[in-house]
N, C-alpha and C positions, 0 to 999 in steps of 0.2 A: 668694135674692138680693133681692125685694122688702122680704123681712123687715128685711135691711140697709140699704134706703133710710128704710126706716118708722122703724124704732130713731136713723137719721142725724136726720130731721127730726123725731122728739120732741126728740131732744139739743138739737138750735139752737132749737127754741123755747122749752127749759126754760132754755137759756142766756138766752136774751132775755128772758125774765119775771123770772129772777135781777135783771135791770140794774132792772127796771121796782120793786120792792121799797122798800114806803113805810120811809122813812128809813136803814134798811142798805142798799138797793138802790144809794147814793152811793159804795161802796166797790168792789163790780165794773165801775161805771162809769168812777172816776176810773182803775181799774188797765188796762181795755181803754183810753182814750183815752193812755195814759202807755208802749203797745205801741207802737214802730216798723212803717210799712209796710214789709212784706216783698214782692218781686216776683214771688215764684212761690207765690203765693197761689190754687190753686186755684179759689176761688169766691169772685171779686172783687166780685162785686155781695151777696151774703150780709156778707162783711167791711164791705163799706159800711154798709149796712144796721145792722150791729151797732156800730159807729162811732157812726151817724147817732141811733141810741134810744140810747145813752153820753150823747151830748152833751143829748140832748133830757131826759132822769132829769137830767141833772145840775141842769140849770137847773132844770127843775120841782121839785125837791129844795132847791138851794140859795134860789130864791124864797119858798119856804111858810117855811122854813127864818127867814129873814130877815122874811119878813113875823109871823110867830109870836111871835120877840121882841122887835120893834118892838110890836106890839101888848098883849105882857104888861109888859114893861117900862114902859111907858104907862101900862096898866090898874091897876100895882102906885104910881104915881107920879097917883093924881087919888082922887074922892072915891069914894064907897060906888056910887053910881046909874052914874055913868059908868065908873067899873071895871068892875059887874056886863056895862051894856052892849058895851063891849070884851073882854072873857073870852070874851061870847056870840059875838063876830064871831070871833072864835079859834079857839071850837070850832067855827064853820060853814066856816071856811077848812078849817082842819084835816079836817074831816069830807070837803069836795070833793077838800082832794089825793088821800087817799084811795081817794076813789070812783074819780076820775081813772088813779090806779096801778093798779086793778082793771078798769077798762072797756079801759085799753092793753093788760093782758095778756089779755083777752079777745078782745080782737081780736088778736094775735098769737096765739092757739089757733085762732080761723075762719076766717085767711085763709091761704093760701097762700103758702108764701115762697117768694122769687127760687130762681131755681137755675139753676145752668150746665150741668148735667148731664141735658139733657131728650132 
């Protein structure tokens, strides 16, 4: 029986690292926030939770997203020196989303998630 909680709470956290996924990670996100609450939801505080990192990828996603081709669109539209400079701030953005999408699904590996069932 243990085996079946352990096998439960790998699932939810590989489900939650899915949302956290630099750049396609925008698709499991927009398809969980685009679900209906349903009331007999088991483990309301889990559903929250995965609602809650939805919305939080989306924004981080559609941000970088926005800031990226603000910045090469720019970069593509000025001279040699100041393009260079701007590509460079691009790839440091880029580089922190990143890091960012991998330190969240880090920690959703070491901590512990809610559960209703204790």
């Amino acid at each position: 029986m243990n085996e079946d909680r352990f096998a439960d709470t790998k699932l939810m956290r590989l489900q939650l690292c899915l949302y956290l996924l630099p750049v396609v990670g925008i698709l499991p996100s927009l398809w969980q926030l685009r679900q209906p609450d349903q009331p007999g939801w088991a483990d309301h505080e889990y559903h929250r939770q995965r609602r809650r990192l939805s919305r939080r990828s989306l924004q981080l996603t559609l941000g970088w997203l926005c800031l990226y081709l603000l910045l090469w669109g720019t970069g593509q539209g000025t001279g040699e020196l100041a393009g260079f400079r701007l590509m460079y701030l691009n790839g440091l953005i880029s580089t922190g989303y990143f890091l960012v999408c991998l330190l969240w699904m880090g920690r959703i590996f070491f901590q512990p998630l809610p559960s209703a069932k204790k």
